[in-house]
N, C-alpha and C positions, 0 to 999 in steps of 0.2 A: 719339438716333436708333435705330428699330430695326435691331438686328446685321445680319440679312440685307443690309435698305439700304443700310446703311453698306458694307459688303463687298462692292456691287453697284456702289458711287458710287468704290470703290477701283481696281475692277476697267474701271471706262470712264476713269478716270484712265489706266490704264495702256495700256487698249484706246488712246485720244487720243495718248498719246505714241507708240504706235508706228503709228499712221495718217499723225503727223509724219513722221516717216522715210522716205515714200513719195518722196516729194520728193526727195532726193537720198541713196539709200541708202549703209551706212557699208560698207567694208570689211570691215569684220566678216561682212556678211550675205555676203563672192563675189562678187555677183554684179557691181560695179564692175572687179571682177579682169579682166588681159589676161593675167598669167604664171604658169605654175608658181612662180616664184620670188616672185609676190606671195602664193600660196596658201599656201605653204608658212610664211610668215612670220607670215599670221593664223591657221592653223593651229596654231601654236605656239602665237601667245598664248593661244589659244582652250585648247588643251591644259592650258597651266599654269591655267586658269580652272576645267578639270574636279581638277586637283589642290589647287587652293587651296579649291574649294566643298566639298571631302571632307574637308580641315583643319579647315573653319569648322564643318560639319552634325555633325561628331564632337567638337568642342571647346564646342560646346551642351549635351552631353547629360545631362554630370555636372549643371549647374546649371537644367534644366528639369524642373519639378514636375509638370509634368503628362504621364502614362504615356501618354497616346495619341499625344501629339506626340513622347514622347521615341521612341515606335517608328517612327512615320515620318522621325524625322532620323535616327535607326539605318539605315532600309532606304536613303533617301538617302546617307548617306555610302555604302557600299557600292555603291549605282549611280553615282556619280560616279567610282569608280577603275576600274567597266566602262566605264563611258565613254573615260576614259582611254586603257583599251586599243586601243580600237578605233581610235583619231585616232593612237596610237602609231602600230600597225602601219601605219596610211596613209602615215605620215612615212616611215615605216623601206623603203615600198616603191618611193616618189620619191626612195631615196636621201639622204633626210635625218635629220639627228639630233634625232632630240623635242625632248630637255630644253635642245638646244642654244640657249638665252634668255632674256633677262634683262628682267624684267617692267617696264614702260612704268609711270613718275609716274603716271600718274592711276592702271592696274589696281591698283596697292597703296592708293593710298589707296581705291577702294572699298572691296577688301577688307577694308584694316585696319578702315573704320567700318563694316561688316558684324560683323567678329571683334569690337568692342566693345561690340554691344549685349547690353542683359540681359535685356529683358522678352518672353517668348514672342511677344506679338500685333506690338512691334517688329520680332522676326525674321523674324518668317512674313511680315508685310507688305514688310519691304523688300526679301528675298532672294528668298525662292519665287516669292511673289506678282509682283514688279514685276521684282524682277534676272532670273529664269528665264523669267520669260514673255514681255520682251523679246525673250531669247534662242530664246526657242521659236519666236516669232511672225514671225524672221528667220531661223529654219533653215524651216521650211514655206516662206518666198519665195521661198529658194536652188535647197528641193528643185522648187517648180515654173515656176524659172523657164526651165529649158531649156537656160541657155548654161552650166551651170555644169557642171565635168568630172565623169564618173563617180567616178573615185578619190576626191575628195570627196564628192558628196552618199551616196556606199556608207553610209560610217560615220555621216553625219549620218542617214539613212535610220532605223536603229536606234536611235539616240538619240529620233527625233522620236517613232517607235513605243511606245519604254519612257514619253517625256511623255503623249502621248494616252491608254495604258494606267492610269495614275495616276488620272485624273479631275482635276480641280481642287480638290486638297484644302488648300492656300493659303486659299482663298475658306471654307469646309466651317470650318477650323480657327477664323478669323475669325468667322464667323457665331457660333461655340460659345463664344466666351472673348473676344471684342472688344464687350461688355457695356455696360460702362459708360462716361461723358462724357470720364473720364481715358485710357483703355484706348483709344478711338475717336482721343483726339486724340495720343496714341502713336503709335498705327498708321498714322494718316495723313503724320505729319510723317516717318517711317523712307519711306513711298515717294516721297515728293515728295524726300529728301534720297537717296535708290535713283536716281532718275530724274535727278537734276544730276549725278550719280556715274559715270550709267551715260553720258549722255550728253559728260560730260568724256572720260573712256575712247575712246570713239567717235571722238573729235575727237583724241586722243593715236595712237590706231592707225592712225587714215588719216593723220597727219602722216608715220608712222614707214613707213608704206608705201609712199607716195607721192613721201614727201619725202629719204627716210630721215634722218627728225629724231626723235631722243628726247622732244624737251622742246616 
């Protein structure tokens, strides 16, 4: 297939899953929320997720041959611990303690099969492409959905600012280097295995918020 189409055919995979979601949104996105004390709890996870994506964007870099992606995971790590910052300071002014939590069964195992892959069009597709644009495409909800408090959409505000500033270069990356029969069926199988990953998650955090169940 050609690269474009194929990166176009990844990108309404991911568009359809989070159309899914419409239907009964996660905790993740707020906008279910009744309490500061539910916010603060996704928040956190959410937190450790800006600090685990700047582990993973910076633990690629040594092993990625190609210098144009190796600078966009460079600038990536680095906007993920601004991120960081900013969902800190939100904690720290509700009176809570950031780091104070311990990452949900499923958030690890995403990440750990994020942290394992080797092949650039893998990465890009499962992480950028599908895990962050998930994520994008549920902080735009939150930001317009009205009920959600200031103190958070402030910092998700600025997050959403730095994604839209980017362009879609997931997609851009894919177009230039997801080529070939091998390469396309890598890249497809990292977002379909992003998307049960991300969706297990989903399902881990609203148990733990709702229910407060770990498991």
């Amino acid at each position: 297939m050609d690269s474009r189409e194929f990166a176009k055919s990844l990108a309404k995979q991911v568009a359809d899953f989070c159309t899914n979601l419409d239907a009964k949104l996660p905790a993740y996105s707020f906008i279910p929320l009744t309490t500061d004390a539910m916010r603060i709890k996704v928040m956190q996870s959410r937190l450790f997720n800006e600090i685990r994506a700047g582990e993973i964007f910076g633990g690629w870099l040594k092993s990625t041959p190609e210098l144009d992606v190796k600078k966009t995971l460079a600038n990536a790590t680095h906007e993920e611990y601004e991120h960081a910052t900013f969902l800190e300071d939100a904690l720290r002014a509700q009176g809570a303690t950031p780091h104070e939590y311990q990452a949900l069964p499923a958030q690890m195992a995403m990440f750990n099969a994020f942290e394992g892959l080797t092949d650039t069009v893998e990465r890009i597709a499962a992480f950028p492409m599908a895990g962050e644009g998930v994520a994008d495409y549920l902080i735009a909800k939150s930001l317009k959905a009205g009920t959600v408090p200031s103190w958070v959409t402030a910092p998700y505000q600025r997050i959403h600012e730095d994604e839209e500033e980017h362009g879609n270069y997931p997609f851009e990356i894919l177009v230039k280097y997801a080529t070939t029969g091998e390469k396309q069926k890598r890249a497809a199988r990292a977002v379909a295995m992003s998307l049960v990953l991300r969706r297990a998650y989903f399902d881990n955090l609203d148990r733990w918020v709702f229910e407060d169940k770990m498991y």
